[in-house]
C-alpha positions in Angstrom: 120.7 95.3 84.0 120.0 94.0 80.7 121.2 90.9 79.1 122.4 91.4 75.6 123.5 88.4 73.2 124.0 89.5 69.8 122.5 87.0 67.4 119.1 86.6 65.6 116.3 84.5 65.8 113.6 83.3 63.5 110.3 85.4 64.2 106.7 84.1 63.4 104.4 86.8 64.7 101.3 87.7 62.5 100.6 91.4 61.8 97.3 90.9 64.0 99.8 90.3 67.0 100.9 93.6 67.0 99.8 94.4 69.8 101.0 93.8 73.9 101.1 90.3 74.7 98.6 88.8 77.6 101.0 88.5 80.5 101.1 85.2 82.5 101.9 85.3 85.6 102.7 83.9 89.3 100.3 81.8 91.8 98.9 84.0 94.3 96.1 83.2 96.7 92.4 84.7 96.6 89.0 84.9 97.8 85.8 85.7 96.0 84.7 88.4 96.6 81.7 91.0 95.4 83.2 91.5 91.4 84.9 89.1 90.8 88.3 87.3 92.3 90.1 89.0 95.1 94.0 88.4 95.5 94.9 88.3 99.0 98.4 88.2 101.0 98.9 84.8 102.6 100.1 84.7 106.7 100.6 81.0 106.8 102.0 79.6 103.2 105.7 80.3 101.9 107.1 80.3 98.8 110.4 78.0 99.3 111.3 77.7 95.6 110.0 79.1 92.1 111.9 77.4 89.3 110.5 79.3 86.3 111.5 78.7 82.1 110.0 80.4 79.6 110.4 80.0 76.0 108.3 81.3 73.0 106.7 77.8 73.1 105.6 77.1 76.6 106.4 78.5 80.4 106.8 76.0 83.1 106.8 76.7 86.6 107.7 74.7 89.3 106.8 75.8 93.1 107.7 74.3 96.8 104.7 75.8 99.3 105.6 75.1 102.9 102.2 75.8 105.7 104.0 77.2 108.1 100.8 77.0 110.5 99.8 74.1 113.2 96.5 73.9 111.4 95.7 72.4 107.6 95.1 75.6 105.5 92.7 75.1 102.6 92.2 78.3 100.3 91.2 79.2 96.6 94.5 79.5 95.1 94.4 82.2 91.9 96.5 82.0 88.8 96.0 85.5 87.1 96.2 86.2 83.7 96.1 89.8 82.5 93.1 92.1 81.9 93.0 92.4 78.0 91.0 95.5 77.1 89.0 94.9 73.8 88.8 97.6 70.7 88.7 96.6 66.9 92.5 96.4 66.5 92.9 93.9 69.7 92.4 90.4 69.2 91.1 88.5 72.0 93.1 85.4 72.7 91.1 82.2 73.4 92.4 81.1 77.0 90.0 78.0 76.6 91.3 76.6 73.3 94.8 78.2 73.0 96.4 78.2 76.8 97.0 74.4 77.4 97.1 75.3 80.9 97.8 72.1 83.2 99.0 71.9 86.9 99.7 69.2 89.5 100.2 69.2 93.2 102.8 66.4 93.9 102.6 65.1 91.0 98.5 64.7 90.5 96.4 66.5 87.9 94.6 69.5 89.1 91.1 70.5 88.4 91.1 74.0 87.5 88.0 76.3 86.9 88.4 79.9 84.5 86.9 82.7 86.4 86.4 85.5 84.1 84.3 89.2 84.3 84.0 92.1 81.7 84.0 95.8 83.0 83.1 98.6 81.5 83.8 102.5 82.6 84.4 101.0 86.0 81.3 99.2 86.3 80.8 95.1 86.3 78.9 94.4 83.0 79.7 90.8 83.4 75.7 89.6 84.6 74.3 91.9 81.4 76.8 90.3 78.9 76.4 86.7 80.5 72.3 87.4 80.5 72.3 88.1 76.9 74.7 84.9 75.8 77.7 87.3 74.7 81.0 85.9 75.9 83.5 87.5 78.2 85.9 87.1 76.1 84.9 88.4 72.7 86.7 85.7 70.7 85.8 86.6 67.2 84.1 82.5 66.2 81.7 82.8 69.2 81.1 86.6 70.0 79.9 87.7 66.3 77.3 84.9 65.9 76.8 85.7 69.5 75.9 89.3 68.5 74.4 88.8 65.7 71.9 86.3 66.8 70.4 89.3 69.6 67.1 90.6 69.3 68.0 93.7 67.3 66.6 95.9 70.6 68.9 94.5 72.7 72.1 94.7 70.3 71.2 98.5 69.6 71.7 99.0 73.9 75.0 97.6 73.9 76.0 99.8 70.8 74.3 103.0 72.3 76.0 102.4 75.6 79.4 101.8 74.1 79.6 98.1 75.0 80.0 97.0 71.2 80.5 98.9 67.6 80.0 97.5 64.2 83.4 96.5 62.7 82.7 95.4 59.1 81.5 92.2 57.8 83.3 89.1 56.4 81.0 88.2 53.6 78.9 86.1 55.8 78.4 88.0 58.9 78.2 91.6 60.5 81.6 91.7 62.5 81.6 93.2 66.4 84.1 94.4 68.5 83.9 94.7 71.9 84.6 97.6 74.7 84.9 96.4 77.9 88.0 94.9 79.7 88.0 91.0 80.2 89.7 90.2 84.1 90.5 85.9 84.0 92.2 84.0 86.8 92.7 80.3 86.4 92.0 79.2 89.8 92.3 75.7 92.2 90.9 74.8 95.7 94.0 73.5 98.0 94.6 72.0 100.9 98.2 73.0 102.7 99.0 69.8 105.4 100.0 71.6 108.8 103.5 72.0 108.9 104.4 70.0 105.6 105.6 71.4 102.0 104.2 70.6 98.6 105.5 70.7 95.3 103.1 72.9 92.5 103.5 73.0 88.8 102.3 74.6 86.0 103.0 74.8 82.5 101.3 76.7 79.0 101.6 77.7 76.1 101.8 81.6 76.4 100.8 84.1 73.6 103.5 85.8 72.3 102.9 89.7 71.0 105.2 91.2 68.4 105.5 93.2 65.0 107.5 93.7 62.2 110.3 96.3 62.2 110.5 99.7 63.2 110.0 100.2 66.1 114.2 99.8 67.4 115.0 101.8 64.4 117.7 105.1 64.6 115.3 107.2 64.1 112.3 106.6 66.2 114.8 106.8 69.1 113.7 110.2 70.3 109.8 108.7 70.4 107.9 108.2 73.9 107.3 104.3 72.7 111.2 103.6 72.0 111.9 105.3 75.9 108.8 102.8 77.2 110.2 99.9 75.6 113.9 100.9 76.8 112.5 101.0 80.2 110.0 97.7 79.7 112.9 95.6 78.4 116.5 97.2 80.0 117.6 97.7 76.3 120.8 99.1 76.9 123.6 100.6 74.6 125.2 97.2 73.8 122.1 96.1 72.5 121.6 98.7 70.1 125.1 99.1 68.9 125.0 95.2 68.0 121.2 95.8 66.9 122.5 98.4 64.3 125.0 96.7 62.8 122.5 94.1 62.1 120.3 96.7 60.5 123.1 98.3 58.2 123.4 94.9 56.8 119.7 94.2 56.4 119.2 97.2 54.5 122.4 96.2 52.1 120.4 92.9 50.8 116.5 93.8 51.4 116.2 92.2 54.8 114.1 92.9 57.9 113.2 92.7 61.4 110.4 91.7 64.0 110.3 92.2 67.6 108.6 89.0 70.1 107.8 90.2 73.3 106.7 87.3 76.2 105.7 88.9 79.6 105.4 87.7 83.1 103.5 88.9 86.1 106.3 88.1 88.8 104.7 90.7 91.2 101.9 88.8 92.6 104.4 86.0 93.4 105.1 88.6 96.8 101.3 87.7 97.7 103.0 84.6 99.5 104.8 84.9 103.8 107.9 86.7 103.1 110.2 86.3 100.1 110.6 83.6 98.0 113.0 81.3 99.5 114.8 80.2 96.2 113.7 81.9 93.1 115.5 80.4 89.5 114.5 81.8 85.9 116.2 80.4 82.8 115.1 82.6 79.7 115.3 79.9 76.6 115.2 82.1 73.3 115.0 79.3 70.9 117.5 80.0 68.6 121.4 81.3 68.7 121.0 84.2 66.3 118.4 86.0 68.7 118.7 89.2 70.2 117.4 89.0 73.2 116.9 91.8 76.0 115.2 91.5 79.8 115.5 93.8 83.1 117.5 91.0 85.4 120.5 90.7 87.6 123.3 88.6 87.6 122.6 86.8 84.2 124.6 83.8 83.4 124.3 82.1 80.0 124.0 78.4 80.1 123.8 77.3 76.9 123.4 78.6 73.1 120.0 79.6 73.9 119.5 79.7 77.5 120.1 82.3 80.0 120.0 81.9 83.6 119.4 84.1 86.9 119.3 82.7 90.9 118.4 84.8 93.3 118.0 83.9 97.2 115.2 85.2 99.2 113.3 87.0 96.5 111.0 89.3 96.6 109.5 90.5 93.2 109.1 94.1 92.6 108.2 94.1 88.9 107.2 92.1 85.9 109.0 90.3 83.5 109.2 91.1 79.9 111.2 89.9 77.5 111.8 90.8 73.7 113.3 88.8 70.9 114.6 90.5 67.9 115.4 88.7 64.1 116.3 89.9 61.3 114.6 88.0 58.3 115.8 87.6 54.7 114.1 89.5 51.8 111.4 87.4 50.6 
């Protein structure tokens, strides 16, 4: 079911974020194993309560684990964030510098460690690239003068075997993009007390995708992309009547519209023993002129901005993505 309000909201997405955003997504417990981290289902930890917000401008999460067991469990707990495959039209988003990731258990500061590998045509490259002092994540201020400080033999390899391509040069520098696919968990060593609960949180900033019009418009509507975003964001036929409205008036003075999409990896939140007890989302879309469209039932608006769903003994089945329409003036 979709929820539909039929407002605006003010939009700042740069043309370079025109592309999917990184999801965020749900604790789940791991285990390293050979290639990297290994998400595995837990027999002795429940999920009581996920309180979850999410906003343009930071996500918070709130948990309440319960060790079900007789016995203290202590385990490598795995935040996951998406796998970004790398081209020259994806930017790579800095996890380090941009995420502001920070978590407590009862109320203390967590130490958390980034666990990151790079693959390529399903093979781990991560030990070549690491080897060679070329980041996992090809952010563009540390992987070009990464590249282009290489022994010129060993920067022709990667280009011959389709790790990296030349992609222009800014004046100062030869510019690089990268091939392979970046995997990054955010992960914490934790200790569940026998038979007690404790209270998790998180909260970040999450990067936002989007792009400037076109892509809801009349006719594009027959297009594969409109059906996958339909289907990604439960647009229904309310939304687009009150959608075009908005258009026939934009086109009357000059204006135009973006698109904002913020996703959420719900699914690995199942990882957990059995559902999750108590499972809360409020969807916060900043301002009352948005439009705003998810895939969620039972939908209750709580405020000018904020839109609420409860559900009891949840068990995710899907992701979360949301998209935020404006409409902007003529400039």
């Amino acid at each position: 079911m979709a929820l539909v309000d039929l407002t605006a909201r003010a939009l700042a997405v740069a043309a370079a974020l025109a592309v999917a955003a990184p999801a965020l997504a749900n604790d789940s417990e791991a285990e390293i194993g050979l290639g990297g981290l290994v998400l595995t289902r837990s027999d002795a930890i429940r999920m009581d309560r996920e309180d979850l917000s999410i906003s343009r401008e930071r996500i918070t999460v709130d948990y309440v684990f319960t060790n079900t067991s007789d016995r203290d469990v202590e385990t490598l707990v795995a935040f996951p964030l998406p796998d970004v495959e790398h081209g020259i039209e994806t930017p790579a988003p800095d996890y380090v510098r941009d995420l502001d990731f920070r978590s407590t258990v009862d109320g203390r500061p967590l130490d958390l460690t980034l666990v990151q590998s790079a693959t390529f045509r399903g093979a781990d490259v991560s030990r070549r690239l690491t080897a060679l002092g070329i980041p996992l994540m090809p952010v563009a201020d540390l992987f070009d003068p990464a590249v282009n400080r290489l022994p010129p033999v060993e920067r022709d390899r990667l280009v011959a075997d389709g790790l990296i391509e030349e992609a222009g040069s800014d004046g100062k520098q030869t510019l690089w993009a990268a091939h392979w696919t970046t995997r990054t968990s955010v992960t914490r060593t934790q200790v569940f007390p026998a038979g007690r609960s404790v209270g998790v949180s998180h909260s970040y900033k999450p990067f936002v995708g989007g792009s400037v019009g076109g892509g809801l418009d009349p006719g594009q509507r027959r297009t594969p992309e409109f059906a996958a975003s339909r289907a990604k964001f439960c647009i229904d036929d309310d939304f687009l009547r009150g959608f075009d409205r908005r258009l026939a008036a934009a086109k009357r003075t000059g204006a135009y519209y973006g698109e904002e999409w913020i996703t959420y990896v719900l699914t690995s939140g199942a990882n957990w023993k059995g559902p999750i007890g108590d499972f809360r989302l409020v969807v916060d879309k900043g301002d009352p002129e948005a439009l705003v469209s998810f895939c969620a039932g039972g939908v209750r608006k709580i405020g000018p901005t904020r839109f609420e769903v409860v559900v009891k003994d949840f068990v995710p089945t899907r992701d979360l993505s949301i998209l935020i329409v404006k409409f902007h003036p003529a400039s």
